[in-house]
FIKOLZA-1660 file (N, C-alpha, C; in steps of 0.1 Angstrom, whole numbers, plus 5000, padded with zeros to 4 digits):
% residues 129
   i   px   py   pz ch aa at
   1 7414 4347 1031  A  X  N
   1 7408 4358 1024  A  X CA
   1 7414 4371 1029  A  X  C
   2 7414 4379 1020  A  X  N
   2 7423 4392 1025  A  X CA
   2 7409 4408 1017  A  X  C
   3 7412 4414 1030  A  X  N
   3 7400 4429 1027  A  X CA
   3 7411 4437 1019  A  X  C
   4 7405 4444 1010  A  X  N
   4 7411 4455 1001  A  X CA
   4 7398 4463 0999  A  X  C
   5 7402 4477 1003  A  X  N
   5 7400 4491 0998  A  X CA
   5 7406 4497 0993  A  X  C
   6 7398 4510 0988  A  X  N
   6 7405 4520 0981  A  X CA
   6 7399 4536 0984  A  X  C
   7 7408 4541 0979  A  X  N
   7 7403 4558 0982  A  X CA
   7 7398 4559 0971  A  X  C
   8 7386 4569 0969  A  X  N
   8 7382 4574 0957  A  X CA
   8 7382 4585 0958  A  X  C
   9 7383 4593 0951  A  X  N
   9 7385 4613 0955  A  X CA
   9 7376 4616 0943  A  X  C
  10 7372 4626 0950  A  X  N
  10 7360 4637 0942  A  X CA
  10 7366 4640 0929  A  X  C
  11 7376 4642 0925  A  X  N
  11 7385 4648 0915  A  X CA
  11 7395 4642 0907  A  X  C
  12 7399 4639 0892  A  X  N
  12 7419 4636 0892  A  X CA
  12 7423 4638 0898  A  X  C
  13 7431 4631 0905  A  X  N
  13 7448 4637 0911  A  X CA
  13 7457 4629 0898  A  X  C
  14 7455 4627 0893  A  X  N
  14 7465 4620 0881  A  X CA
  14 7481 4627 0878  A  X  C
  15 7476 4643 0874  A  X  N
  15 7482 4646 0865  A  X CA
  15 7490 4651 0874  A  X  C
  16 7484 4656 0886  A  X  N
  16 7494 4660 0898  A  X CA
  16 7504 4650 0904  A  X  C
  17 7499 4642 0903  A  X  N
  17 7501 4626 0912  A  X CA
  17 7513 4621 0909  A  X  C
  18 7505 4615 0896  A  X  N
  18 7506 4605 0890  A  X CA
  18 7502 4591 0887  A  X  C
  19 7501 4583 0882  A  X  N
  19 7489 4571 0883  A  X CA
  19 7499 4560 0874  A  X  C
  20 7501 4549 0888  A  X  N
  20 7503 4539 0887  A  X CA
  20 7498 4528 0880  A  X  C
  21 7499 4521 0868  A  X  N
  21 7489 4510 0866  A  X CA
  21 7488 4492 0874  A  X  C
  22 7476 4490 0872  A  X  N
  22 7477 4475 0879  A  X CA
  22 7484 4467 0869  A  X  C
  23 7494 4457 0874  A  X  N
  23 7493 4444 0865  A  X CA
  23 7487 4432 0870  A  X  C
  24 7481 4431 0863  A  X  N
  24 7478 4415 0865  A  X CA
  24 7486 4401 0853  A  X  C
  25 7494 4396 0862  A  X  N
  25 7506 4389 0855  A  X CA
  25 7507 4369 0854  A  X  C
  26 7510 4365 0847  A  X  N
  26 7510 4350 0846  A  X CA
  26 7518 4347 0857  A  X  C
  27 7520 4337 0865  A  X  N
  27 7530 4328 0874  A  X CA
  27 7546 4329 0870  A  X  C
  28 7543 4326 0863  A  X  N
  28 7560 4327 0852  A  X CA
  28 7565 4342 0849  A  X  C
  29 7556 4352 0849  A  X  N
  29 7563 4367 0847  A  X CA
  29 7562 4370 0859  A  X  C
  30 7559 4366 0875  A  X  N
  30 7559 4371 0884  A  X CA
  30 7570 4364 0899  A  X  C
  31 7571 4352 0893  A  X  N
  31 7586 4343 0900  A  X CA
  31 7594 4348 0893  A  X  C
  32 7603 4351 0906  A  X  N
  32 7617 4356 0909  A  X CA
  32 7617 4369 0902  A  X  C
  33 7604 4377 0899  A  X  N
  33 7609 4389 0896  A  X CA
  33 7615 4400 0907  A  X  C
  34 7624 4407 0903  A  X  N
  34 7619 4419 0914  A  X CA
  34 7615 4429 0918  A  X  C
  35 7612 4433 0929  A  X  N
  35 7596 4436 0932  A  X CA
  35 7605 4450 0942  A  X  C
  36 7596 4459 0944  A  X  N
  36 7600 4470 0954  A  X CA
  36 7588 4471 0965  A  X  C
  37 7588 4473 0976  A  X  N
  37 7577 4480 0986  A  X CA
  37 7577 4493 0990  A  X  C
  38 7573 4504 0986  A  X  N
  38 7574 4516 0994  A  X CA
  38 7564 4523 1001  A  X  C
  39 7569 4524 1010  A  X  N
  39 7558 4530 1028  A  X CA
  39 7564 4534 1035  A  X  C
  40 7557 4542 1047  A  X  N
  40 7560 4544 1060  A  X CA
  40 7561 4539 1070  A  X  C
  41 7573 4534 1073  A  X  N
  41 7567 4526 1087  A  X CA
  41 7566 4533 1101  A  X  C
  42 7556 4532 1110  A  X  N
  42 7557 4535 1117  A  X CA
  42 7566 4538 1127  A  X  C
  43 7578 4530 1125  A  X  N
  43 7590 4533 1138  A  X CA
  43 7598 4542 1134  A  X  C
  44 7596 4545 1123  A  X  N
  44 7606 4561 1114  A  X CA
  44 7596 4570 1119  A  X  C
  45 7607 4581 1129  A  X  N
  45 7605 4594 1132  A  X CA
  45 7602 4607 1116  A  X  C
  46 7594 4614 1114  A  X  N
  46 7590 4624 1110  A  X CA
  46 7581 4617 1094  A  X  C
  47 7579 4606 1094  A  X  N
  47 7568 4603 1088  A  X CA
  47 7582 4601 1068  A  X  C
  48 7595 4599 1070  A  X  N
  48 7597 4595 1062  A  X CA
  48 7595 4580 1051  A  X  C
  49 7590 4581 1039  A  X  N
  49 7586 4574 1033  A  X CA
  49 7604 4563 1030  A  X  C
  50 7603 4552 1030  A  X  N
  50 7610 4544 1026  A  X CA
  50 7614 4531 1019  A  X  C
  51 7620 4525 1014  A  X  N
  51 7617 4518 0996  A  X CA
  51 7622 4506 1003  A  X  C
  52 7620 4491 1001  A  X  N
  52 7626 4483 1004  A  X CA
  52 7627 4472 0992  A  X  C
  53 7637 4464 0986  A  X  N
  53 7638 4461 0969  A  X CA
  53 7640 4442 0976  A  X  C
  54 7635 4434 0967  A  X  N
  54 7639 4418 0968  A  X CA
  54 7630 4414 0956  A  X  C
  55 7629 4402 0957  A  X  N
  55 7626 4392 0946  A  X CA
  55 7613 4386 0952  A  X  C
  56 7603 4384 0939  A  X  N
  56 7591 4371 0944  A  X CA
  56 7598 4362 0946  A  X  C
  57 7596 4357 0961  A  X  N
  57 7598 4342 0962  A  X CA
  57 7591 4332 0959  A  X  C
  58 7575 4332 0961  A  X  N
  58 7564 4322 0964  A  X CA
  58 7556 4335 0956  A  X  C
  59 7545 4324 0943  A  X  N
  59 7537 4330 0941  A  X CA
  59 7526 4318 0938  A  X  C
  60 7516 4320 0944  A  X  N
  60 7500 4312 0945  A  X CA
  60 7488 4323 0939  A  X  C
  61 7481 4315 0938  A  X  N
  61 7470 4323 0929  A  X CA
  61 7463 4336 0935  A  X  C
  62 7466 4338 0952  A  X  N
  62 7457 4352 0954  A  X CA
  62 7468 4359 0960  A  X  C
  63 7481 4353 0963  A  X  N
  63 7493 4360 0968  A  X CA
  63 7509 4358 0965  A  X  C
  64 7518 4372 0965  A  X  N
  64 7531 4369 0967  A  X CA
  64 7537 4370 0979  A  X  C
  65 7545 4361 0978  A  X  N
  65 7553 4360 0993  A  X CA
  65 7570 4365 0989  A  X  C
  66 7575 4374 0995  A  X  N
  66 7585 4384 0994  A  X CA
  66 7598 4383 1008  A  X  C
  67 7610 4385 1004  A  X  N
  67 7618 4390 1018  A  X CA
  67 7623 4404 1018  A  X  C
  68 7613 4410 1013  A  X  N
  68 7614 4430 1012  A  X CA
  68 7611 4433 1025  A  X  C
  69 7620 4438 1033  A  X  N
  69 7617 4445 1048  A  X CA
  69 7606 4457 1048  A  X  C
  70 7599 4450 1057  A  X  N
  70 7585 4463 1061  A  X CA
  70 7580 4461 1075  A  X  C
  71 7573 4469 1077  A  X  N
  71 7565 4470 1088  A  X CA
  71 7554 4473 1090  A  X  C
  72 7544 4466 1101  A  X  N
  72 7525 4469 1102  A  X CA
  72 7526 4481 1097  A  X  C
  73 7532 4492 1098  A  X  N
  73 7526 4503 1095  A  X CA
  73 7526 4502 1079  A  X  C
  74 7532 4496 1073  A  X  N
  74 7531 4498 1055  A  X CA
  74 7520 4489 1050  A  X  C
  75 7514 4485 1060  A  X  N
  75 7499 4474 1053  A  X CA
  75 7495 4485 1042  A  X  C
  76 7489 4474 1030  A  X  N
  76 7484 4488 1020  A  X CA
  76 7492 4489 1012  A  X  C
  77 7506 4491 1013  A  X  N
  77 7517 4498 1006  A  X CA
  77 7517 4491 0994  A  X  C
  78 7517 4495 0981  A  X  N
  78 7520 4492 0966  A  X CA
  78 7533 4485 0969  A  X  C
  79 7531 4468 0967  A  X  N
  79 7543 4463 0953  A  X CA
  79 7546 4464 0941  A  X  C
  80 7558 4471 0937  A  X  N
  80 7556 4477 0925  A  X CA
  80 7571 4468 0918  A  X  C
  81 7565 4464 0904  A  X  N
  81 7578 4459 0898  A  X CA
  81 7580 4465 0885  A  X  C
  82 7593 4469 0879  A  X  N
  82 7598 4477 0869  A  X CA
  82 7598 4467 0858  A  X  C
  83 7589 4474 0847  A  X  N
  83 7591 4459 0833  A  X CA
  83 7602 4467 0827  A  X  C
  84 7602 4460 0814  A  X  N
  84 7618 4459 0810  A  X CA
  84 7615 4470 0800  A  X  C
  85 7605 4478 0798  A  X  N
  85 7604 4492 0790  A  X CA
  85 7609 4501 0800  A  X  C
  86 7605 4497 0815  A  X  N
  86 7609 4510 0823  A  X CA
  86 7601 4514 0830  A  X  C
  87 7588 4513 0825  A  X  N
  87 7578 4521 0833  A  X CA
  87 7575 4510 0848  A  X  C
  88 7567 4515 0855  A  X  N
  88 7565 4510 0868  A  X CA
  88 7550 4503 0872  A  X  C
  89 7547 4494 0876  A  X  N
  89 7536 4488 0881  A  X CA
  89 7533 4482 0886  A  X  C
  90 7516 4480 0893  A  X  N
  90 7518 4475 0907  A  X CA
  90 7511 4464 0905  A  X  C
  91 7519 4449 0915  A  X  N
  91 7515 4439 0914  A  X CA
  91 7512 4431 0924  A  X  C
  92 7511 4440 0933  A  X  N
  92 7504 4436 0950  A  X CA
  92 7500 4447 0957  A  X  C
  93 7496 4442 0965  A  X  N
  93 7495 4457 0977  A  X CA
  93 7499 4443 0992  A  X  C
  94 7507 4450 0998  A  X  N
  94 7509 4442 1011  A  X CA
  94 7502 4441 1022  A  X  C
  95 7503 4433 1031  A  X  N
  95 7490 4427 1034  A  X CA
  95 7495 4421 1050  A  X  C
  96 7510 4412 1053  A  X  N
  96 7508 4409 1064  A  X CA
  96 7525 4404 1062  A  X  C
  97 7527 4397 1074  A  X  N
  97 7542 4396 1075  A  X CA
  97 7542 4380 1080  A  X  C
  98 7551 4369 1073  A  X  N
  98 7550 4357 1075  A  X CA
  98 7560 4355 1085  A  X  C
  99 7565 4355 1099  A  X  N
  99 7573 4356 1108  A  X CA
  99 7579 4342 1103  A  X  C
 100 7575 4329 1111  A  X  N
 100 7580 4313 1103  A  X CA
 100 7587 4310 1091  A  X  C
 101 7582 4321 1081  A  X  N
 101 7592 4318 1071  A  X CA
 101 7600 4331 1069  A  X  C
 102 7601 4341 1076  A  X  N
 102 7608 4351 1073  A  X CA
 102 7605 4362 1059  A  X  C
 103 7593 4367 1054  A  X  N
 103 7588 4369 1046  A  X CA
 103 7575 4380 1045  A  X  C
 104 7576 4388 1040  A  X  N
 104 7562 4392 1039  A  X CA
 104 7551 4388 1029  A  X  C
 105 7538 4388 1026  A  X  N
 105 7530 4383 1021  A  X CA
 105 7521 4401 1014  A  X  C
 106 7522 4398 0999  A  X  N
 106 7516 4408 0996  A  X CA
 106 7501 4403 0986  A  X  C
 107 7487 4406 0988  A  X  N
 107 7477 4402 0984  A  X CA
 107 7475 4405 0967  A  X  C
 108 7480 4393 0954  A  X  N
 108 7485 4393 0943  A  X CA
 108 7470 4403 0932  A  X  C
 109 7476 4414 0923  A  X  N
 109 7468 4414 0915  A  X CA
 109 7461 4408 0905  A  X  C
 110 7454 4404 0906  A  X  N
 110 7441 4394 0894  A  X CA
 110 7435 4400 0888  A  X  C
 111 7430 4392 0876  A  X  N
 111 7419 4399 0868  A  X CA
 111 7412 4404 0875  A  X  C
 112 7405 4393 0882  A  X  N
 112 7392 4400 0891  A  X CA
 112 7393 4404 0897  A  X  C
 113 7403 4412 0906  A  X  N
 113 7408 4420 0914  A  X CA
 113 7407 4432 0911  A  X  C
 114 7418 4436 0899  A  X  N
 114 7416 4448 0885  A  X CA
 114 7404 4450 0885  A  X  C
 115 7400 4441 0876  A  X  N
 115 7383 4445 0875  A  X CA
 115 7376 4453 0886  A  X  C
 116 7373 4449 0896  A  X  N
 116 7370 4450 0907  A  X CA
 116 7373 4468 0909  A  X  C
 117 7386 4465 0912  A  X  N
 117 7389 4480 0915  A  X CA
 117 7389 4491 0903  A  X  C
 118 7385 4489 0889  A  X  N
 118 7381 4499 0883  A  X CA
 118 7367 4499 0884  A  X  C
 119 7361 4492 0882  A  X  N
 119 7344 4494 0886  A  X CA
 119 7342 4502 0896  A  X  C
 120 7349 4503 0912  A  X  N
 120 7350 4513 0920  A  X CA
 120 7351 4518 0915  A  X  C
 121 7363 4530 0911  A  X  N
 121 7369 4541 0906  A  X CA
 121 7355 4546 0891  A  X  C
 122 7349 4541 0889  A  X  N
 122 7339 4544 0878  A  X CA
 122 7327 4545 0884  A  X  C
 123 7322 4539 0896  A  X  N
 123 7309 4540 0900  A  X CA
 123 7307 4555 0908  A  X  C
 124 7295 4558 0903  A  X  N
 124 7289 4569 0908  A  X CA
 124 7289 4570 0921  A  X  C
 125 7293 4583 0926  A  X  N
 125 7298 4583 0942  A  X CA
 125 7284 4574 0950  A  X  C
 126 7290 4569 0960  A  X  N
 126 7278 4559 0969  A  X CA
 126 7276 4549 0962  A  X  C
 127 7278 4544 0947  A  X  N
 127 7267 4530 0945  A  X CA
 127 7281 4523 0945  A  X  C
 128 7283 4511 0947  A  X  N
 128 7292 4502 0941  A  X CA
 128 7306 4503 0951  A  X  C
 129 7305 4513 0958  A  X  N
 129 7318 4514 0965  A  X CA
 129 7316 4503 0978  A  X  C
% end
């Protein structure tokens, strides 16, 4: 089992931002696609943000397994993969590092996951979070 949170903020930041959507994707649109990670890892001096690109290797029903270079400090960090319109979306958030198989493991988006995390984002500050 793997913990997932989220920030909720008093306000949009959307328009400032920008706002990523979730996918939640079949087995077959999500093997061997490729996938991006971007974070901070902690061993980079002044807090630069940086992108690491590879392919789903392994995908199982609550996770993808990846060989995109990262580090503890990017736990959290959006996997994002580019569909073939262009636009960008996220289809994991990463989660832990498989040393044995040389891999990292990112915690997969689901329906009920999705779900999940918009009901946050909608519930009245304090209930549901």
């Amino acid at each position: 089992a793997a913990d997932i949170a989220a920030v909720i903020l008093d306000r949009p930041a959307g328009e400032a931002a920008g706002v990523l959507p979730l996918a939640s994707e079949p087995d077959e649109a999500l093997a061997r696609t490729p996938v991006s990670l971007a974070g901070y890892p902690g061993e980079v001096a002044g807090g630069a943000m940086w992108e690491a690109d590879g392919v789903v290797r392994v995908v199982s029903e609550a996770y993808l397994d990846l060989p995109n270079d990262a580090s503890r400090a990017m736990s959290g960090s959006p996997l994002l993969r580019r569909r073939e319109d262009g636009a960008t979306e996220v289809v994991g958030v990463l989660m832990a590092a498989l040393p044995y198989a040389g891999l990292n493991r990112a915690l997969r988006i689901t329906p009920a996951l999705a779900e999940r995390l918009a009901a946050w984002a909608e519930a009245p500050a304090g209930e549901g979070r």
